[in-house]
N, C-alpha and C positions, 0 to 999 in steps of 0.2 A: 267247573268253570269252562273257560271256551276250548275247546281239542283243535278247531279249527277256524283259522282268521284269513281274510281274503284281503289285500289291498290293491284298489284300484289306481294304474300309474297311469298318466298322460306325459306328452311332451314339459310340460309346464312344470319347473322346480318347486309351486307347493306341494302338488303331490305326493314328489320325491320327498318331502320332508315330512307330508302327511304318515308317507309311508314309512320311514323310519319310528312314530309311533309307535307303528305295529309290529315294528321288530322287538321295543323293547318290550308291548305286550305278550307275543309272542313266545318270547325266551323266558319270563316271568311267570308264565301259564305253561311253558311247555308242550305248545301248541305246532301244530301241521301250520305253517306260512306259504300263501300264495300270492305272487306279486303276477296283473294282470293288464297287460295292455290292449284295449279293443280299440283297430284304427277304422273311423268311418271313412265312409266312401269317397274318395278322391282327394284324401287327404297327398300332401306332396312327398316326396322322398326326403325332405329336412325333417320333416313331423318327427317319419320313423326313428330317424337318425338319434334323436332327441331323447326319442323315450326308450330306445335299444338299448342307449346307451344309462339310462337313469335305471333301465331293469338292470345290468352288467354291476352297476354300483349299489345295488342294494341286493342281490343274489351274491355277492361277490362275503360283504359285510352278514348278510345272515347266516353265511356258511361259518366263516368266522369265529359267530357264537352257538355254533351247534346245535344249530335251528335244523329243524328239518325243512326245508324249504324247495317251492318249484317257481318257474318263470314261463308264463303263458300269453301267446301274442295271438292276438283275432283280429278277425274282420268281418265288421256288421256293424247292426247297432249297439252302442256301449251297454245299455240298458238292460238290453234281450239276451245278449249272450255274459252281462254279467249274473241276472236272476238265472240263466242255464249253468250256469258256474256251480252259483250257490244250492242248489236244488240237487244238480249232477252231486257233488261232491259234501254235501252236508254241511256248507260252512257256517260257522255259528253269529260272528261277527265279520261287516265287511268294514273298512277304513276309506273313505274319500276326501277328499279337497272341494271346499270352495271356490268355483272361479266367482271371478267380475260383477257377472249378472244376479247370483246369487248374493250377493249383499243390497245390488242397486235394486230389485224388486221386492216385491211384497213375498212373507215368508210361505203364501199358499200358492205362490203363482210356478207354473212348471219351470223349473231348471233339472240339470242332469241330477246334479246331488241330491237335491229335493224328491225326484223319482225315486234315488233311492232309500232315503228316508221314510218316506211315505207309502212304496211298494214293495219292498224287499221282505221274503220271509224268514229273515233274522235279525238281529242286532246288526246298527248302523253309528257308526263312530265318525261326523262330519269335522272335519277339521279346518278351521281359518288359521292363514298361515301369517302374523304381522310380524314378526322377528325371525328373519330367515337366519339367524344364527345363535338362534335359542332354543335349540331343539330339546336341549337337557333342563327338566326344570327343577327349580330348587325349593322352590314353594307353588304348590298349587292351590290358589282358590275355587272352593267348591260350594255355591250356594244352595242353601237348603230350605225347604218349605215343607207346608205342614199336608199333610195327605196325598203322599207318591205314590206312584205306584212303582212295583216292581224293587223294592229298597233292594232285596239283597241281593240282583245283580249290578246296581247300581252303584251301591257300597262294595262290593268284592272288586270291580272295574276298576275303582278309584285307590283302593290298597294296592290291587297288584300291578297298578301304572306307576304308585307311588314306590313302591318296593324296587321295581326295573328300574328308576332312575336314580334313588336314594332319596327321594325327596320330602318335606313335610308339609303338609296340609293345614289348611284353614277354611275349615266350617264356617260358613257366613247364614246369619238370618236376620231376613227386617222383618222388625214387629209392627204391627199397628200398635199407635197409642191409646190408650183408654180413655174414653170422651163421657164428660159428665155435663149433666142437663145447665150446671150455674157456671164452668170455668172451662166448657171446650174441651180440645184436647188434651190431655195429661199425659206428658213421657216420664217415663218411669227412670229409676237411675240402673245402671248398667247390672248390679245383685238383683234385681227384681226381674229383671229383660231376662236374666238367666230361667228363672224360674216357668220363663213362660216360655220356653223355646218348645218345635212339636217335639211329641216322640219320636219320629223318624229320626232329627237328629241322633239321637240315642245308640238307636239303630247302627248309623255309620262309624258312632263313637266307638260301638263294641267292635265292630273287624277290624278296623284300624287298630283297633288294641289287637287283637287277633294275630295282625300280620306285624307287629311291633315298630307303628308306624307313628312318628313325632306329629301331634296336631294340637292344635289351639280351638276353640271357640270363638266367635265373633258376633254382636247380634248390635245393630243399628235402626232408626227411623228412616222413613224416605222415599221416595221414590225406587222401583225395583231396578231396572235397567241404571239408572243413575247413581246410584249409591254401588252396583258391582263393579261399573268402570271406575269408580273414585276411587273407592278401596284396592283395586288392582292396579291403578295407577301410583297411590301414597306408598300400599307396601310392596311398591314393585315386584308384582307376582310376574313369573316366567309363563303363567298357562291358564286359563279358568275353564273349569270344566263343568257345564252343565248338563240338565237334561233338554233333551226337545218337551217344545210346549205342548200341554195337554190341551188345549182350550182351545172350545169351537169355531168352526169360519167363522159365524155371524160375528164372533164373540172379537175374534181378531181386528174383523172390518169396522167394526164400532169400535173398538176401545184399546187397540194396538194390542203388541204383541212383544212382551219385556228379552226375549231369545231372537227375535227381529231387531230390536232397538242396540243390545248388546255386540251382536252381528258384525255391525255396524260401525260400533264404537268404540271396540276393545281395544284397549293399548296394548295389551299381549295377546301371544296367539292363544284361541280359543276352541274347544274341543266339545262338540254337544253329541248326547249320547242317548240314541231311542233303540230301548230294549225291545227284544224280541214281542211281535206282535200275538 
């Protein structure tokens, strides 16, 4: 699994809280922990103050759990000297935050976290932070679809976040309905939906058994984006954890993008996860 995880800190307390994610990933992997502040150019001496002190409290806490851990402050651009990071030092997975502009734009258009989503040559764990006092989650929703890639970093990511915090899991999948030429669309009743769930699912079901991790099943009709904020909303989940979307620009600009809409939406905080490239 990951030896090495990197978390990018800013001034800004999602970060900070982004970044306690990856303490509990960290100590669950038993992973090298790097908490990383890059100040751009002419940032003011409050910035520093900010995130000096957001490094002191999360170096302070990883020591704590005997993390092996370091705390690294630059100056440049965020982006350059964090792909120098990751590169110099092997990291496997980095951890970011969402700002602002990263929900209010379209999911292809440049933001920081997006750069690293999209450029970084390892696993990137973006995090949207909506309950700044929900950091521990108690049920995570995980939705699932059929033809992943990448399942068994995907599935092992989602055990050993579940294990760091004790938490249990809820497999989600919307089916399409079966449409017939005289009566339309046909939903099937909830034993049948089972039947037809991907094998991927499967896949997650067996690690989670693996690491002795409490999980349910769930499969619904609906719209994609709209049916995982309802259900995160009804069973009040603490976290939902996706992948980033595979699908093409053109494919986005026509026809939206259900991890964009999500984004967006989520009543809890959200955590989307693009495996190594």
């Amino acid at each position: 699994m990951y030896k090495r995880i990197l978390a990018a800190v800013n001034e800004f307390t999602n970060s900070e809280i982004a970044a306690r994610y990856a303490i509990a990933l960290a100590k669950s992997c038993r992973a090298m922990l790097s908490f990383v502040f890059v100040a751009e150019e002419n940032r003011d001496r409050e910035v520093f103050r900010h995130a000096e002190a957001a490094l002191e409290r999360l170096f302070i806490e990883a020591e704590k759990q005997n993390i092996e851990v370091e705390s690294i402050t630059e100056r440049g651009n965020p982006f350059r000297k964090i792909r120098e990071l990751v590169n110099q030092k092997k990291i496997d997975l980095v951890f970011t935050a969402t700002r602002r502009e990263d929900i209010q734009k379209r999911f292809f258009l440049k933001t920081l976290a997006r750069e690293f989503m999209n450029k970084l040559p390892c696993s990137v764990a973006m995090v949207r932070v909506v309950r700044m006092g929900r950091v521990v989650p108690k049920n995570i929703l995980v939705p699932v679809r059929g033809h992943m890639t990448h399942v068994e970093e995907r599935s092992c990511f989602l055990a050993k976040l579940a294990e760091a915090f004790g938490s249990t899991v809820t497999l989600f999948h919307l089916s399409k309905p079966l449409t017939s030429y005289f009566h339309g669309e046909i939903h099937l009743p909830s034993s049948q939906r089972e039947e037809r769930v991907p094998k991927d699912m499967e896949k997650f079901t067996e690690c989670l058994r693996r690491y002795e991790i409490y999980h349910e099943k769930r499969t619904r009709y609906g719209s994609i984006a709209r049916e995982i904020t309802i259900e995160a909303a009804h069973k009040r989940n603490d976290l939902i954890v996706m992948g980033a979307s595979e699908r093409s620009l053109l494919r986005s600009i026509a026809s939206g993008n259900p991890v964009e809409t999500v984004l967006r939406e989520t009543p809890c905080n959200l955590l989307i996860l693009r495996p190594r490239v």
